[in-house]
C-alpha positions as CSV (number, residue, x, y, z in Angstrom):
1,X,-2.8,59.3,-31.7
2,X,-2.2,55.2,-31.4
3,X,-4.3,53.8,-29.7
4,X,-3.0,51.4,-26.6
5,X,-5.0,48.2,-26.1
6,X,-6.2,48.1,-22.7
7,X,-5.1,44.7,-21.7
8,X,-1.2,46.9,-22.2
9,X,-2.8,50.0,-19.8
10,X,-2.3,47.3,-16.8
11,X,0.8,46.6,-18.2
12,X,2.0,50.5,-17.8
13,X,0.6,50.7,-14.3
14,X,2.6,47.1,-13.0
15,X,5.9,48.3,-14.6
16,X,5.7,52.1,-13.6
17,X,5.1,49.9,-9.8
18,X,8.4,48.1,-10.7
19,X,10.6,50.8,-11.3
20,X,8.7,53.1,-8.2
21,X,9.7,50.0,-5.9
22,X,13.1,48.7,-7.4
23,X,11.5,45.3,-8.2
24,X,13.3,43.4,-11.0
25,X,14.6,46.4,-12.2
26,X,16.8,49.8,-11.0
27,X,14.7,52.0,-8.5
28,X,13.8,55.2,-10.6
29,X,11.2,57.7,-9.9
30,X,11.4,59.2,-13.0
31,X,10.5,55.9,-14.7
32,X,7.9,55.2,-12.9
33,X,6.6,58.3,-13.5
34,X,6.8,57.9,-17.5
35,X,5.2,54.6,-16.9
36,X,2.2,55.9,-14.4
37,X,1.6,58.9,-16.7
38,X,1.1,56.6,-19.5
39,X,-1.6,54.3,-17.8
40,X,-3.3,57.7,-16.2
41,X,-3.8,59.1,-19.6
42,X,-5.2,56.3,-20.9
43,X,-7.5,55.9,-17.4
44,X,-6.1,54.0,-14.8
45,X,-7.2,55.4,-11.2
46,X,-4.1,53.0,-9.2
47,X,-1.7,54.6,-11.9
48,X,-3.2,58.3,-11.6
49,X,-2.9,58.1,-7.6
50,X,0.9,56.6,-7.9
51,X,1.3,59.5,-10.1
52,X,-0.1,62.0,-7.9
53,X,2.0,60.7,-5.0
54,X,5.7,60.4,-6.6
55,X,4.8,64.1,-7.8
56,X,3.9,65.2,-4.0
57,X,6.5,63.4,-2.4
58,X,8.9,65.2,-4.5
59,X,7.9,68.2,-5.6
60,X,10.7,70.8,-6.5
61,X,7.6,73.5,-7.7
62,X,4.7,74.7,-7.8
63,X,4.3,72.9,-10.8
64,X,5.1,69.6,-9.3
65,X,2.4,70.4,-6.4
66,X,0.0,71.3,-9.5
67,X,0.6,68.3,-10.9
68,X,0.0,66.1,-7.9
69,X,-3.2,67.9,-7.1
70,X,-4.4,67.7,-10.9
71,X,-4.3,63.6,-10.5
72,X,-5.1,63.5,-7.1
73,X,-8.4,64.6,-8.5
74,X,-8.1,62.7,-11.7
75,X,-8.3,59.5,-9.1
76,X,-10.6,61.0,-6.2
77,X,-13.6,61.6,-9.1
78,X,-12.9,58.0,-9.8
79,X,-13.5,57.0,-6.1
80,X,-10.2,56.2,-5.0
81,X,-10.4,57.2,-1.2
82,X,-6.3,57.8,-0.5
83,X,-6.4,60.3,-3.3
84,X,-9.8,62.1,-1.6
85,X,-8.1,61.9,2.0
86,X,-4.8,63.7,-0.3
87,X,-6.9,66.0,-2.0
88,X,-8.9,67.4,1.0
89,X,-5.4,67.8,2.6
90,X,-4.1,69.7,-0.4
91,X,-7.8,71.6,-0.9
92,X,-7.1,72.8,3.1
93,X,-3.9,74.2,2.9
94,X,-4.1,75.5,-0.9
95,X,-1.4,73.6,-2.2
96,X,-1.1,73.2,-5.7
97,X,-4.8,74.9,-5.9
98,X,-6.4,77.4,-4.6
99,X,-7.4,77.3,-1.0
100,X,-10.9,75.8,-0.6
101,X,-12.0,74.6,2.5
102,X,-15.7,73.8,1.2
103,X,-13.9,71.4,-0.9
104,X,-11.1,69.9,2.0
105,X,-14.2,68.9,3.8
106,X,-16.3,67.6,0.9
107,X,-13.1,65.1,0.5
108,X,-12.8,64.4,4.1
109,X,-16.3,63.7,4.1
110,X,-16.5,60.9,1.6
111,X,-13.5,59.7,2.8
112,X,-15.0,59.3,6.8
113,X,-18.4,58.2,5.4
114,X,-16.2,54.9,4.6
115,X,-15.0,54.5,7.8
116,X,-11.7,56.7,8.3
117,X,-11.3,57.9,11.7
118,X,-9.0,60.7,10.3
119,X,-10.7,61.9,7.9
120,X,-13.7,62.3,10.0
121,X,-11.4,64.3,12.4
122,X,-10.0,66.4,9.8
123,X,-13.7,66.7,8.8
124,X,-14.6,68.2,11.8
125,X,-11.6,70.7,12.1
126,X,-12.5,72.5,8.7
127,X,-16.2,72.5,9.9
128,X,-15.2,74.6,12.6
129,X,-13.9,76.8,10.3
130,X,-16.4,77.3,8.2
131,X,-19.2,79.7,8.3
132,X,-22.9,77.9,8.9
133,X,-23.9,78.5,5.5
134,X,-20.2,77.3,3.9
135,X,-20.6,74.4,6.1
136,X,-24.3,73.6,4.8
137,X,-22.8,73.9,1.1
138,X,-20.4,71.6,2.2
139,X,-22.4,68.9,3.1
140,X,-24.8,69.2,0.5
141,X,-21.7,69.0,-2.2
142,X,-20.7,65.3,0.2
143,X,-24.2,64.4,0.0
144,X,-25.0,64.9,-3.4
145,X,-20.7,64.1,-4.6
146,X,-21.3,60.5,-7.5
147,X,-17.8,58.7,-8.5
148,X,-17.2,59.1,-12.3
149,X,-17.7,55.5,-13.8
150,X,-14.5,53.5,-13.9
151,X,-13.5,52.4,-17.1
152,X,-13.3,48.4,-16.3
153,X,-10.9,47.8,-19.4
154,X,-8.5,50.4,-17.9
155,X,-8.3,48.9,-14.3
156,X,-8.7,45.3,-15.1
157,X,-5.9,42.7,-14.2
158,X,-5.5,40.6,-17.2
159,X,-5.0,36.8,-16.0
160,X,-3.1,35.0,-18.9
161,X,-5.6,32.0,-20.8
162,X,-3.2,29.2,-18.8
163,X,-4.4,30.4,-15.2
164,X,-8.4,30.6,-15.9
165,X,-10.6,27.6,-16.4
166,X,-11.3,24.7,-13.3
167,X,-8.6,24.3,-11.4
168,X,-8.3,20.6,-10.0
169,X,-9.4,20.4,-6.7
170,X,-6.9,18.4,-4.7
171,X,-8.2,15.9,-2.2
172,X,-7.3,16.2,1.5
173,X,-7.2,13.2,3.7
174,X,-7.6,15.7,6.5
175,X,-7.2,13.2,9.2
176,X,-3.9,11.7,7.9
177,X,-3.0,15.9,7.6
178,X,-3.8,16.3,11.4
179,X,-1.4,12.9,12.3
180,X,1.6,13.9,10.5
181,X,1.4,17.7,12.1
182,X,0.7,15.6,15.7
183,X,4.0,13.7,14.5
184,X,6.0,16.4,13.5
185,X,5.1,18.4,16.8
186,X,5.7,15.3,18.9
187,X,9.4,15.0,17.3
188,X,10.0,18.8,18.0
189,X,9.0,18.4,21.8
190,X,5.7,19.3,22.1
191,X,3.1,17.3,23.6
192,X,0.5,16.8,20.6
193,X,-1.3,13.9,22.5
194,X,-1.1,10.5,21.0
195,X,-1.1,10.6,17.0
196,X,-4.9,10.2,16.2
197,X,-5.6,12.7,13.9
């Protein structure tokens, strides 16, 4: 196996988002898919949830829905909260995996701890379902539930040597600023007051 610098892994990720969105280059799902898949291997959690998302959003098969729930995990363990809110979605319906409610509201859990109405709502639905022990398990499994470490060199935006250092900081005569916006408002009929700044 070659190994792939991880300054390129970023690379993957932005041109698998070109070809997803049609930027610069002809829309193509397939693409974009190459291109995510290649970044995911190599540990990129934006690039696994893409992933996970062109293979939900257009799943032909059961392997398709497989797929999408095997990187929707791949990026939840990583602690990327649209691919938790995804997984407990596909974990409650058993699609692409088994039916597991314990786990739908572990996900939904995590994902409403941060703040998600929805998920907390969803949350609350499965509880109902589940039996009072179940739902115990369940929250101990939210409770006790630690993100994988991230590895930094595989999600880092590389800024090119030209764009880092001290940037010059640019002086601003903020008075002189607030005159010539008085002015230009004053031209387009709008009563500024008298140009003072």
């Amino acid at each position: 196996e070659i190994s792939t610098p991880n300054s390129i892994v970023g690379e993957q990720y932005r041109i698998g988002s070109f070809y997803e969105k049609g930027l610069g280059v002809e829309r193509s799902t397939e693409k974009a898919r190459s291109w995510y898949g290649m970044a995911a291997e190599k540990g990129n959690a934006n690039a696994m949830h893409n992933l996970a998302v062109l293979y939900a959003m257009d799943a032909k098969s059961e392997a398709d829905n497989q797929a999408a729930a095997r990187w929707f995990l791949a990026a939840a363990e990583l602690g990327v909260k649209d691919s938790q809110f995804n997984l407990g979605i596909l974990s409650a319906k058993g699609v692409g995996m088994k039916q597991n409610l314990e786990e739908g509201y572990k996900w939904f859990a995590l994902v409403a701890k941060a703040g998600d109405k929805d998920a907390a709502a969803k949350r609350e639905e499965i509880a109902k379902s589940l039996r009072p022990e179940l739902l115990a398990r369940a929250r101990a499994a939210a409770e006790l539930w630690r993100a994988k470490p991230l590895d930094a060199a595989a999600n880092a935006v590389d800024i090119p040597q030209a764009w880092q250092g001290e940037a010059p900081v640019a002086e601003v005569d903020m008075k002189k600023a607030v005159q010539n916006i008085q002015l230009i408002l004053g031209k387009n009929g709008y009563d500024a007051g008298k140009p003072d700044g």
